[in-house]
N, C-alpha and C positions, 0 to 999 in steps of 0.2 A: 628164387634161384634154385631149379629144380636140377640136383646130382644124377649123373648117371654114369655108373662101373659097370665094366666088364671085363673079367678075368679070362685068359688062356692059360693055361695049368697042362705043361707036356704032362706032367702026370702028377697023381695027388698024391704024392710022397714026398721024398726028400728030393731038393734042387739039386740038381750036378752036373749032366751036360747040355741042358735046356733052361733057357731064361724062363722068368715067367710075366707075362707082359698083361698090365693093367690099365687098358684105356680108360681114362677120365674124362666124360662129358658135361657142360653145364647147359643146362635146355638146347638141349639137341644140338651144342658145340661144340665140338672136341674142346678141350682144356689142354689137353698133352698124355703124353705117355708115361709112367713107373717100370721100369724094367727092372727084376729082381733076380740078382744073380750070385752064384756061391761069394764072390768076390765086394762086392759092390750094390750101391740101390742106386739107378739111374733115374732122371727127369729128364725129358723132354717137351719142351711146350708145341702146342700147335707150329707148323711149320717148318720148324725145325729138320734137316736133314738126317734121313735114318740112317746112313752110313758115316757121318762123323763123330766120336767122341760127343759126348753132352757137357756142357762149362759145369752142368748139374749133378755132378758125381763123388759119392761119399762112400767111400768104406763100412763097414758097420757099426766102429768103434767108433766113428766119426758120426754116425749117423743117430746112436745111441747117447754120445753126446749134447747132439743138437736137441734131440728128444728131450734131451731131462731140461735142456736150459730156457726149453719151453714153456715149461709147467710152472717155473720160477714168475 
């Protein structure tokens, strides 16, 4: 199960009025999308409609949450 990323980066600085959107492929499948924004870390899975809300949406503090209770 071979990963493939690919990063769009409005610019290589700090985030603020440009997402920054990282396609996730697994052998040449899309997986879904990460959308990373001041606000929020989005998931999208394949399919999924690009103009609605994603059910996959966490804040940072939420997201750093999850992160730790990972490791556990």
């Amino acid at each position: 199960m071979a990963h493939s990323i690919s990063v769009k980066i409005p610019k290589p600085i700090e985030v603020q009025n440009s997402d920054v959107v990282v396609v996730v492929k697994t052998d040449g499948e899309k997986l879904g999308t990460l959308t990373i924004s001041l606000g929020t870390i989005d998931w999208r899975p394949k399919g999924k409609k690009s103009g609605k809300k994603s059910e996959t949406q966490l804040t940072w503090s939420a997201f750093a949450t999850l992160m730790e209770s990972a490791r556990k």
